[in-house]
C-alpha positions in Angstrom: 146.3 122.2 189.8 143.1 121.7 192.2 143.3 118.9 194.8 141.9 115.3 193.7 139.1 114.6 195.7 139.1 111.9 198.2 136.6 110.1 200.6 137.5 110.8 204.2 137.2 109.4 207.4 137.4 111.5 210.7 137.1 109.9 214.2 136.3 112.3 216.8 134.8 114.5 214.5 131.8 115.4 216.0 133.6 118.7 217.9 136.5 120.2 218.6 140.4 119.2 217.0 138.3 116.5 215.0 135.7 118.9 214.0 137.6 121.4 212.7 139.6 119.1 210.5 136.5 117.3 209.4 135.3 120.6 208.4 138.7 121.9 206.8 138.6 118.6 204.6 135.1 119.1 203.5 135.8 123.1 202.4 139.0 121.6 200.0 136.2 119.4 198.1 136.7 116.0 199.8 134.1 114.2 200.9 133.6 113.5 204.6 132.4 110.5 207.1 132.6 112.4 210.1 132.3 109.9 213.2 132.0 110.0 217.0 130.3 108.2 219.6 127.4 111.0 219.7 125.5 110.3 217.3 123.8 114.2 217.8 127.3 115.9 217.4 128.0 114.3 214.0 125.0 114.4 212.5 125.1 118.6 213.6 128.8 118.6 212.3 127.5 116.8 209.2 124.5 118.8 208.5 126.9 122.5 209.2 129.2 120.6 206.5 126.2 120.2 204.0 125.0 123.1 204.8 128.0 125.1 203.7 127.5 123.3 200.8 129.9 119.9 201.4 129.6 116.4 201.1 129.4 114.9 204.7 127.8 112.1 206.4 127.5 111.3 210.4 128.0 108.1 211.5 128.2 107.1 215.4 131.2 105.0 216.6 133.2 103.6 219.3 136.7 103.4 217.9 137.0 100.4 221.0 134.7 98.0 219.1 136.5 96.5 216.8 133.2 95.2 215.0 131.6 98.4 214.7 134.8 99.8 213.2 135.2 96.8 210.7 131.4 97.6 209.8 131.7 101.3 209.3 134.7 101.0 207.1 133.3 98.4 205.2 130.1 100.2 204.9 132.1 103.6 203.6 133.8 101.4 200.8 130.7 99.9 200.0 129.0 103.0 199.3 131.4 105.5 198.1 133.7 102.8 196.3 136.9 103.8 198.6 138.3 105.3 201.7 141.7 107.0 200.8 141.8 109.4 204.3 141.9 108.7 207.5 142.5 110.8 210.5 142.5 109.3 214.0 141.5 112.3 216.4 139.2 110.3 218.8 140.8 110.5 222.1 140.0 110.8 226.0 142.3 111.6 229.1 141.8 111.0 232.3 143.2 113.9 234.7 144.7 112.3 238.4 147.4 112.1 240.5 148.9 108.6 239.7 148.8 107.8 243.5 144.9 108.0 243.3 143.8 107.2 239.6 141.3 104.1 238.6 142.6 101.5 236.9 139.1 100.8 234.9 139.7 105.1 233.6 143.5 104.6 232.7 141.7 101.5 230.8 139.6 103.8 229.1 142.0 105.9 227.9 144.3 103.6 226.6 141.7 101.5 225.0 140.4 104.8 223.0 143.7 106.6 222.3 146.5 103.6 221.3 143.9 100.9 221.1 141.3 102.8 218.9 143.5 104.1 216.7 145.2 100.7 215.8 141.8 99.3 215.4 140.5 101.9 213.1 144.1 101.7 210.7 143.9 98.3 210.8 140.1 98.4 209.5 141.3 101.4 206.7 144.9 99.5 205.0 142.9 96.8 203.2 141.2 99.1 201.0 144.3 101.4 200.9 146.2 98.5 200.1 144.4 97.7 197.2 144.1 101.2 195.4 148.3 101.7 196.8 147.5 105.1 198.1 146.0 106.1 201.1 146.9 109.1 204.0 146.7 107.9 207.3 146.8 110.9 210.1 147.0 110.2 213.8 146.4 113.4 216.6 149.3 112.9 218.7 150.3 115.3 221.5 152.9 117.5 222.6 152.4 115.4 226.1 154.1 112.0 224.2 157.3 113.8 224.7 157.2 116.5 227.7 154.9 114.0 230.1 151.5 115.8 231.7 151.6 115.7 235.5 148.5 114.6 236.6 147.7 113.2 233.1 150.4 110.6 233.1 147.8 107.3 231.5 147.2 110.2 228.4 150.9 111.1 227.8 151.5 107.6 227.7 148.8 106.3 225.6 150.2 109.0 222.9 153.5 108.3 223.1 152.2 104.7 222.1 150.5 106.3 218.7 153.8 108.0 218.3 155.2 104.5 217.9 152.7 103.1 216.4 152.7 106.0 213.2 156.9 105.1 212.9 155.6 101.4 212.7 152.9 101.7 210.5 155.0 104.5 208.1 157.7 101.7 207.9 155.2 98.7 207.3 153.1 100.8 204.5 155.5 102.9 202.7 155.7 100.0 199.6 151.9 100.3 199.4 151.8 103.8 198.8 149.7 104.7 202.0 151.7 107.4 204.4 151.4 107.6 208.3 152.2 110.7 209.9 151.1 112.4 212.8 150.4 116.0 214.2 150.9 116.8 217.7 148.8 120.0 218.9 149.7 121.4 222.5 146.4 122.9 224.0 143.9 124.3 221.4 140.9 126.6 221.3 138.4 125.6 219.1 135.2 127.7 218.1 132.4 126.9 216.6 128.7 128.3 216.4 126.2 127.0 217.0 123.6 129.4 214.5 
């Protein structure tokens, strides 16, 4: 029995975890909105998809403007008829002693990493919702629960998702939509460029 398949969303797709996974979904058959805030990465991850012979589009977005992300979802529904996959791997860190780090950066990092992720779940679970089945899948990090010297605002702001994947697994289970999360130590990610 082949996979169904599904229209997927992928935030930080346009390279490395988020690429690859973006990639991975489109080789199973689904069909791909790979998004970023560079617009020239997912449009070259989108066009690598297609050209492997996929379904992918590039679309560029800031997971922090709430707006934009309403828009894009909205916009995906409207032209593909659902969104049944999401996968939250836009992130940032900021690497500093404590002692010396910028608020405005530790900001930044929160904003995209706990902040960006609720944003784009909360944009996804009305659609979801309404077709009671949907796969919501956060990158964590092995940092949530061993702490990253020097990278203390990123440990923490993934520890947050941690919570916030329990919260949302609880709050959506009677919908049919599942939460989880994966949490990747350090990875190596490839990709060509010809």
């Amino acid at each position: 029995m082949g996979l169904i398949p599904r229209v997927a969303l992928v935030t930080g797709g346009g390279r490395g975890l988020g690429r690859g996974i973006a990639e991975r979904l489109a080789a199973d058959g689904h069909s791909v909105v790979v998004a970023a805030r560079s617009t020239a990465e997912v449009e070259a991850v989108a066009k690598a998809i297609r050209d492997a012979g996929g379904k992918a589009e590039g679309r560029t977005l800031d997971v922090t403007d709430a707006a934009a992300v309403d828009r894009l979802v909205t916009d995906v529904v409207h032209t593909h008829g659902r969104l049944e996959i999401l996968v939250n791997s836009a992130g940032t860190s900021y690497i500093a002693p404590v002692v010396l780090g910028d608020p405005a950066r530790a900001r930044a990092v929160l904003e995209t990493n706990l902040l960006g992720a609720w944003l784009v779940s909360r944009a996804v679970l009305r659609p979801m919702m309404a077709a009671r089945w949907g796969r919501i899948i956060h990158v964590g990090s092995i940092s949530a629960e061993l702490g990253a010297p020097f990278n203390a605002i990123y440990a923490a702001s993934k520890a947050g998702v941690n919570a916030l994947v329990r919260s949302l697994a609880l709050e959506l289970a009677q919908f049919g939509v599942t939460v989880n999360a994966v949490a990747p130590g350090t990875d190596r990610t490839v990709h060509r460029t010809s």
